[in-house]
C-alpha positions in Angstrom: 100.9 127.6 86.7 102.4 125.8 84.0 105.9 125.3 85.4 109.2 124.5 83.6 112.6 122.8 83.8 114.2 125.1 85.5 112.3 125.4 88.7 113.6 122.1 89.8 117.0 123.1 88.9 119.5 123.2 92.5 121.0 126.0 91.5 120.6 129.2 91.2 123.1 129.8 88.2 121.7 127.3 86.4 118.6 128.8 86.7 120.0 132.0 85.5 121.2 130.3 82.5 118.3 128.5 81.5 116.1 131.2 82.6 117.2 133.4 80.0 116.9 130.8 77.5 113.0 130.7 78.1 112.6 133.9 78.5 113.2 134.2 74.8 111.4 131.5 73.2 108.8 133.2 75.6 108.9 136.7 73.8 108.2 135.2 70.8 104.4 135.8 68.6 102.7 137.8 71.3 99.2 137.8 71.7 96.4 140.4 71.0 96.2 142.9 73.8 93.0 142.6 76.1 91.5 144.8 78.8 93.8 145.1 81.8 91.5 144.5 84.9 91.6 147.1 87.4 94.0 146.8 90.9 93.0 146.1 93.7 93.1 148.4 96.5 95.6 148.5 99.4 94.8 150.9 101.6 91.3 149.8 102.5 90.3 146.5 105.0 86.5 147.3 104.1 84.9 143.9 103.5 84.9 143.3 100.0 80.9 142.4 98.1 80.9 138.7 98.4 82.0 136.9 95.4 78.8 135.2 93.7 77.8 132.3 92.9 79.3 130.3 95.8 79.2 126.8 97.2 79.0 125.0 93.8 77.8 121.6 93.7 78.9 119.5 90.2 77.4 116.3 89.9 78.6 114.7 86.7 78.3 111.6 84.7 80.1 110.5 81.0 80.9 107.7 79.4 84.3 107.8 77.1 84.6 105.9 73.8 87.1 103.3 73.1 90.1 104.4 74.3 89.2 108.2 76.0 89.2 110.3 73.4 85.5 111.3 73.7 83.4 111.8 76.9 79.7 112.5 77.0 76.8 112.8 79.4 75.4 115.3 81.4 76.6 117.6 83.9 74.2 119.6 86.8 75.5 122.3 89.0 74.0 123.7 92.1 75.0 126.8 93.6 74.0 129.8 96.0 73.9 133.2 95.5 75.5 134.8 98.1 75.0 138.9 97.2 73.1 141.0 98.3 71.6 141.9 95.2 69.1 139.0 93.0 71.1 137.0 90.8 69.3 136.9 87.4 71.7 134.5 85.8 74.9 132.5 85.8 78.3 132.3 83.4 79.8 128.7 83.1 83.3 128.5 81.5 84.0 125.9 78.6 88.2 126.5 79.4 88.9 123.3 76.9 87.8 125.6 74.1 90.8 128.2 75.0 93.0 126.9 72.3 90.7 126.3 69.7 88.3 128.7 70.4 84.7 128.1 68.3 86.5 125.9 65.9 85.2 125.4 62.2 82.7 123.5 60.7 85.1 120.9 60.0 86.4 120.9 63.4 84.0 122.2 66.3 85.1 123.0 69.5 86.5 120.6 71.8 83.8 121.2 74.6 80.4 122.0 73.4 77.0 122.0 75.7 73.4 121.7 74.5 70.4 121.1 76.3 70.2 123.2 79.2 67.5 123.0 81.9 67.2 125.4 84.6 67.3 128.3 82.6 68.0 129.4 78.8 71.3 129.8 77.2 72.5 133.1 75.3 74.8 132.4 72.6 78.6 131.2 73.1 81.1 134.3 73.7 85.0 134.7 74.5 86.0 132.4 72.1 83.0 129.9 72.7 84.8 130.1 76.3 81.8 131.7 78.1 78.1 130.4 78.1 75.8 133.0 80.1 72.5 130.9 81.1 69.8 133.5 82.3 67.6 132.3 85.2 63.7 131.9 85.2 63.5 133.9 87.7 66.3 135.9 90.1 67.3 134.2 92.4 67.2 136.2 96.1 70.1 136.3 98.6 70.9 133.2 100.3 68.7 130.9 97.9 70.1 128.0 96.2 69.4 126.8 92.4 70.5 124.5 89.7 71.4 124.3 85.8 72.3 121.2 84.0 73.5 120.4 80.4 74.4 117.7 78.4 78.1 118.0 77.8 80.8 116.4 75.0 84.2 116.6 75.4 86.8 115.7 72.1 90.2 115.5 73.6 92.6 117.7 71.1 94.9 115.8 69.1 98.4 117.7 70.9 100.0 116.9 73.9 98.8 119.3 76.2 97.0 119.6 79.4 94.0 118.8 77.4 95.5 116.8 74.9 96.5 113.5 73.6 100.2 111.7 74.1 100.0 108.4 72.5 97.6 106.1 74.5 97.0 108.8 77.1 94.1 111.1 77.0 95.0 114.2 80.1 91.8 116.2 80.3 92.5 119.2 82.3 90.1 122.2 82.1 88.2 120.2 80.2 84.8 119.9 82.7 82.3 123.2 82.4 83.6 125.4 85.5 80.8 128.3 87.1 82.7 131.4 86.5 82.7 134.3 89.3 80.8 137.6 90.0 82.2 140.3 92.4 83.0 144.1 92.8 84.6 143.8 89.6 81.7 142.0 87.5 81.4 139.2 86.0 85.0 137.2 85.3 85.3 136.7 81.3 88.9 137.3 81.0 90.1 135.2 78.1 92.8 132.8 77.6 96.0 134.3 76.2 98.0 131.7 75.3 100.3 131.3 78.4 99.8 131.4 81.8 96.5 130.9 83.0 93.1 133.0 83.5 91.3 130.9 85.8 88.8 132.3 88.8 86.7 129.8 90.1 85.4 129.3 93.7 86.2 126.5 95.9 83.0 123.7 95.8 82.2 119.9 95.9 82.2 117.5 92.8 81.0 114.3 92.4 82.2 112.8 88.6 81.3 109.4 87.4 83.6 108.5 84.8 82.4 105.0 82.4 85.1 103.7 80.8 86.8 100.8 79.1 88.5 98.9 82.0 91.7 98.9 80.6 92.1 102.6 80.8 93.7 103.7 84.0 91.8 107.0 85.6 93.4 109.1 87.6 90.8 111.9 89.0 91.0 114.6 91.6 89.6 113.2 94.6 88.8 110.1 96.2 87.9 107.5 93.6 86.4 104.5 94.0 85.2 101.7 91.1 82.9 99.1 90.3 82.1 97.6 87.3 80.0 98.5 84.8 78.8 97.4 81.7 80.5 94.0 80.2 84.8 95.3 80.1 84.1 98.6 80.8 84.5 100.3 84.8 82.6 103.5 86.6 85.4 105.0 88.8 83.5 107.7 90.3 85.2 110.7 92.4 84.4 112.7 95.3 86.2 116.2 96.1 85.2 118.8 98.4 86.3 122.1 98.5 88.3 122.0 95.5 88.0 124.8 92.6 88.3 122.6 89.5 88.2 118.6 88.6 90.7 116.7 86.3 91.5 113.3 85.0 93.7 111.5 82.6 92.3 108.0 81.6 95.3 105.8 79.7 97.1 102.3 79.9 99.3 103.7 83.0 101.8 102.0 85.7 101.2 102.8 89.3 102.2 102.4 93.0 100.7 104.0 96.2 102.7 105.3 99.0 101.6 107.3 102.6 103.9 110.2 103.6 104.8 110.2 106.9 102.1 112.9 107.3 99.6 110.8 106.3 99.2 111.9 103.1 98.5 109.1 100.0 100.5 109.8 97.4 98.9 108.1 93.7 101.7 107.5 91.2 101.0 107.3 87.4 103.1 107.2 84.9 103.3 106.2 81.1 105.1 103.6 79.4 108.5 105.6 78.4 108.6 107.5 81.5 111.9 106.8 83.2 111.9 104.6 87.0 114.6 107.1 87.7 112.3 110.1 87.5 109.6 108.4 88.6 111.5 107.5 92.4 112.5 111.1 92.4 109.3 112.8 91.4 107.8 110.3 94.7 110.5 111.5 97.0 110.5 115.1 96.5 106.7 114.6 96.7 106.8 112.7 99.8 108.9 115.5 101.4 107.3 118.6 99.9 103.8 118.0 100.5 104.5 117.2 103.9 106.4 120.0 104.8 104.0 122.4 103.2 101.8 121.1 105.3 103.8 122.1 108.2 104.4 125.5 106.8 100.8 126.6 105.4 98.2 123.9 107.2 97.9 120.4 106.5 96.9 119.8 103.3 93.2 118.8 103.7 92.3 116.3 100.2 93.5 113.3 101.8 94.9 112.4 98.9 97.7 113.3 96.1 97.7 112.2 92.5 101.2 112.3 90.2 100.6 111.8 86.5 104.3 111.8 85.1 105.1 111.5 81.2 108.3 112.1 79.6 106.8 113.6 76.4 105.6 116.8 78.0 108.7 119.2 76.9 106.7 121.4 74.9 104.3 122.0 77.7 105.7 121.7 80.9 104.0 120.7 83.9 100.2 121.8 85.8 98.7 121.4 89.0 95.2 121.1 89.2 93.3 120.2 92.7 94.6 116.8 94.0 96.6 116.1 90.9 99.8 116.9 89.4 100.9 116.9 85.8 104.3 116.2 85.2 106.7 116.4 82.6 109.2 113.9 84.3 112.6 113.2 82.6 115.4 111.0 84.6 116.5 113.8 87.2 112.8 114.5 87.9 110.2 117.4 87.5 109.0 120.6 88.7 106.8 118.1 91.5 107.6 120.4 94.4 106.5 123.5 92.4 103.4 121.9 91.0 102.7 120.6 95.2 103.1 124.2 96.5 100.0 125.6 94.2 98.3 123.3 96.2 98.2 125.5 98.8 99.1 129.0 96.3 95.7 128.9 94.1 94.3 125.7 95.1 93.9 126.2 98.9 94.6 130.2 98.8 92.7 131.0 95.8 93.2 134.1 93.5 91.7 135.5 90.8 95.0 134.2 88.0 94.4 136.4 85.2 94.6 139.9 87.5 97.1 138.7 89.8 99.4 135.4 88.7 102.3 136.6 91.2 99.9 135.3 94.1 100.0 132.0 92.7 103.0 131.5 90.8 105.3 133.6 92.8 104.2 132.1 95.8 104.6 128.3 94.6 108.2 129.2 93.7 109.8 130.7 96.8 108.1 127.7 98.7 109.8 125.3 95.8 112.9 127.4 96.6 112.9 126.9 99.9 111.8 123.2 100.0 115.6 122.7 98.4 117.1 125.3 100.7 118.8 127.2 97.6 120.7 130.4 98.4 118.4 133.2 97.4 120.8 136.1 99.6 121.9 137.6 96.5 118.4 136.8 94.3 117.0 139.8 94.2 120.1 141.8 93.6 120.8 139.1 90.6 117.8 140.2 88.8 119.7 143.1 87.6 117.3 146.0 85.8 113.4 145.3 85.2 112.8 144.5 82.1 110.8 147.9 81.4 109.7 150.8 83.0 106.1 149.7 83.3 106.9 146.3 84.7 105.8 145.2 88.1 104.9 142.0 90.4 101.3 143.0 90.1 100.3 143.3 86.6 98.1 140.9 85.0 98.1 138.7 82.3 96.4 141.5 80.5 99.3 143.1 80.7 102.0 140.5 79.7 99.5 139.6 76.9 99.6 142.8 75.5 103.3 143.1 73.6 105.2 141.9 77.1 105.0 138.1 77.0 108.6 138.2 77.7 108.0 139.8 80.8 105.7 136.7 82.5 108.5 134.5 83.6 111.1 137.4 84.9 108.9 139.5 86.7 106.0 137.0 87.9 108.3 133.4 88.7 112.0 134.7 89.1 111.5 138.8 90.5 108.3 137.2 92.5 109.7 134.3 94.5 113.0 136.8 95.1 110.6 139.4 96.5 109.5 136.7 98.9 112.7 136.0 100.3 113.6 139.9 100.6 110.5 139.8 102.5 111.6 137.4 104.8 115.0 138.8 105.7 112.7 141.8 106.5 110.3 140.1 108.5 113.0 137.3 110.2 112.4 133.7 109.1 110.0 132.7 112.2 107.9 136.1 111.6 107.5 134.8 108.1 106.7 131.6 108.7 104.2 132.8 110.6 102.9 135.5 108.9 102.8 132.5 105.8 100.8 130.2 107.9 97.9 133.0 109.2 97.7 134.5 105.4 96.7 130.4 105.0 94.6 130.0 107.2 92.4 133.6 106.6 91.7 132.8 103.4 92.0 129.0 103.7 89.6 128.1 100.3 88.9 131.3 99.9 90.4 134.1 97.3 92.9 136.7 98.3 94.0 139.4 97.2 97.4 141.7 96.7 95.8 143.9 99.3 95.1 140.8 101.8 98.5 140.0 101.6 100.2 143.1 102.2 98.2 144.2 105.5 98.8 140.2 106.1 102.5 141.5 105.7 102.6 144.8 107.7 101.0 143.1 110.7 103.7 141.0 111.2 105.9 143.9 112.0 106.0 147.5 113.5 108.5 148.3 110.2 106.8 150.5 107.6 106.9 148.2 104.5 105.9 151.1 102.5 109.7 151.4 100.8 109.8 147.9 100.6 106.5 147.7 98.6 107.9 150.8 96.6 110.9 148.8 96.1 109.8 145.4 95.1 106.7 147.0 92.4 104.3 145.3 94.5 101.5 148.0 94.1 
């Protein structure tokens, strides 16, 4: 999901060209290989064991310091347990501590959680990433219960999704996320580096944020603010069926527009951000999320927010639910990219670390066609794979394991191209279609490789066996 320079590019060449720059910067210091998670099946439409818990609820409250570096308070999350079998506990992800993992005594972990209620807390694991909090008692089919936990959140000192750049604090997958439980097992892939290895099911949040009212805070959902305590604000924000909740707090600029769609479109940006690629990041946004809409269902949040910053180049750019983060630089960002994963991961969820071409893949052949680049030769273009052993539907187990150079040239470039093959197979309405039903089926929901395909190969009476064969898409 994090998204680079080049997918804004308009054109393919220059794509090319920059591709392969990134592509070696990429294949440098690989990380430690890790488990590969097992594929999923294709040749069965059996209903799959529901994925547990479900319909989270997050209430949260925190209060930041001086100028957002630190948030405390307490967090409670509700939730269901929708298997058949007793749930005797819950796994809640502490994603901020991916980079750091359990820190040092000098320098503790940038998320840490004490006092649970609701149930008692086994000791930290994956890189102080995973806290498993057994139960008092299982909890049967159907039945709904509740942990809570006082939570404190250190914003790192890099600029970073969850970092620091200057006066502006970004804290995404920095809030305590339930983790998932389904015919796999429980979800504790790790974080590799790159990429992403986020799972999480679609739920409702409700985040109180106290701050100093200077500090700007953009949030995912609808925010509203009242004042608090003598020069400080609580901006608190409602989302609903969303799969994570992020915010950036910071002396920021602003300006609202509507699309033409309806949609309101939130516009941040910091101080040395340029008004060039701030305009162009609002009009690609205006158009894109409009015409997704069109394309995969209306986009159902309402609202939209863009936090742009021109100091991003070592990271990129990341969508979250409802907000953007964009490295913005005079000609623009990746904007249309980061808008498509609304509906690619956000709206069509998928489990990231076993599958990442359903998101990323996905979010650039509907960036690709947003600009109406000429993709007839693309996949051709891509020349060899890289390796023998590549294909679209490894994980990031896989990349992480010696192949990081891989990620980008199979998962964004041989990915989106696959989807345009696709569609000259298919015809461009039968696409469209096919596009807008795969939506709508598992519309906040997760899909699968295996949802797709028979999505796919019910759109037309061709065997897409060879083309499967073809493409690597297994």
């Amino acid at each position: 999901m994090t998204s680079f320079r080049f997918w804004r590019a308009p054109r393919l060449v220059l794509v090319a060209a920059l591709f392969l720059a990134l592509a070696a910067v990429l294949s440098l210091a690989p990380r430690p290989a890790v488990a590969q998670a097992p594929a999923d099946p294709t040749d069965s439409a059996a209903p799959r064991p529901a994925a547990t818990p479900d319909r989270p609820s997050y209430d949260v409250a925190l209060r930041a310091d001086d100028d957002g570096s630190r948030w405390t308070g307490r967090q409670t999350v509700s939730f269901r347990n929708a298997a058949r079998t007793p749930l005797r506990s819950v796994d809640v992800r502490l994603w901020g501590n991916g980079t750091d993992g359990c820190g040092t005594p000098g320098s503790p972990s940038p998320v840490r959680v004490s006092g649970v209620a609701g149930g008692t807390p086994r000791p930290l694991a994956v890189g102080c990433t995973a806290l498993r909090i057994d139960l008092p008692a299982p909890l049967p089919h159907g039945a709904r219960a509740s942990v809570s936990f006082d939570v404190s959140i250190t914003v790192p000192d890099r600029v970073h999704r969850f970092g620091k750049d200057g006066a502006y604090r970004y804290l995404g997958n920095a809030l305590p996320l339930l983790s998932v439980r389904d015919a796999q097992g429980r979800h504790l892939d790790p974080d590799v580096g790159f990429g992403e290895s986020f799972h999480s099911l679609a739920g409702d949040f409700r985040v109180a944020l106290d701050h100093p009212s200077p500090l700007v805070v953009p949030a995912t959902g609808t925010t509203t603010r009242r004042a608090g305590a003598p020069g400080r604000t609580v901006s608190t924000s409602v989302a609903r069926g969303v799969r994570d909740f992020v915010w950036a707090a910071g002396p920021f600029a602003s300006k609202t527009v509507t699309t033409p769609g309806g949609v309101r479109l939130n516009a941040y940006w910091t101080a040395t951000t340029s008004p060039e690629g701030v305009a162009t990041d609002l009009r690609d946004a205006v158009g894109s999320v409009d015409e997704f809409g069109k394309r995969f269902g209306r986009y159902p949040y309402g609202e939209l927010d863009l936090v742009m910053s021109d100091n991003l180049d070592d990271f990129g750019s990341m969508e979250f639910p409802g907000l953007v983060l964009l490295w913005t630089e005079p000609e623009g960002s990746a904007v249309v990219h980061e808008i498509a994963h609304q509906w690619f991961y956000g709206i069509v969820g998928n489990d990231q670390f076993a599958s990442p071409w359903l998101d990323e893949s996905f979010a650039q052949y509907a960036n690709e066609l947003y600009y109406r680049l000429d993709t007839t030769t693309c996949w051709d273009d891509q020349g060899m794979w890289p390796s023998d052993t590549a294909a679209l539907t490894r994980s990031m187990a896989y990349y992480a394991d010696g192949r990081r150079s891989e990620y980008v040239r199979v998962v964004y470039r041989r990915g989106s191209c696959a989807l345009h093959d696709l569609e000259r197979v298919l015809g461009g309405p039968e696409m469209a279609g096919m596009l807008r039903g795969y939506a709508a089926d598992h519309w906040l929901g997760v899909a699968t490789t295996a949802d797709f395909k028979r999505a796919a190969q019910a759109a037309t009476p061709k065997d897409l066996g060879p083309f499967w064969t073809e493409h690597r898409i297994h």
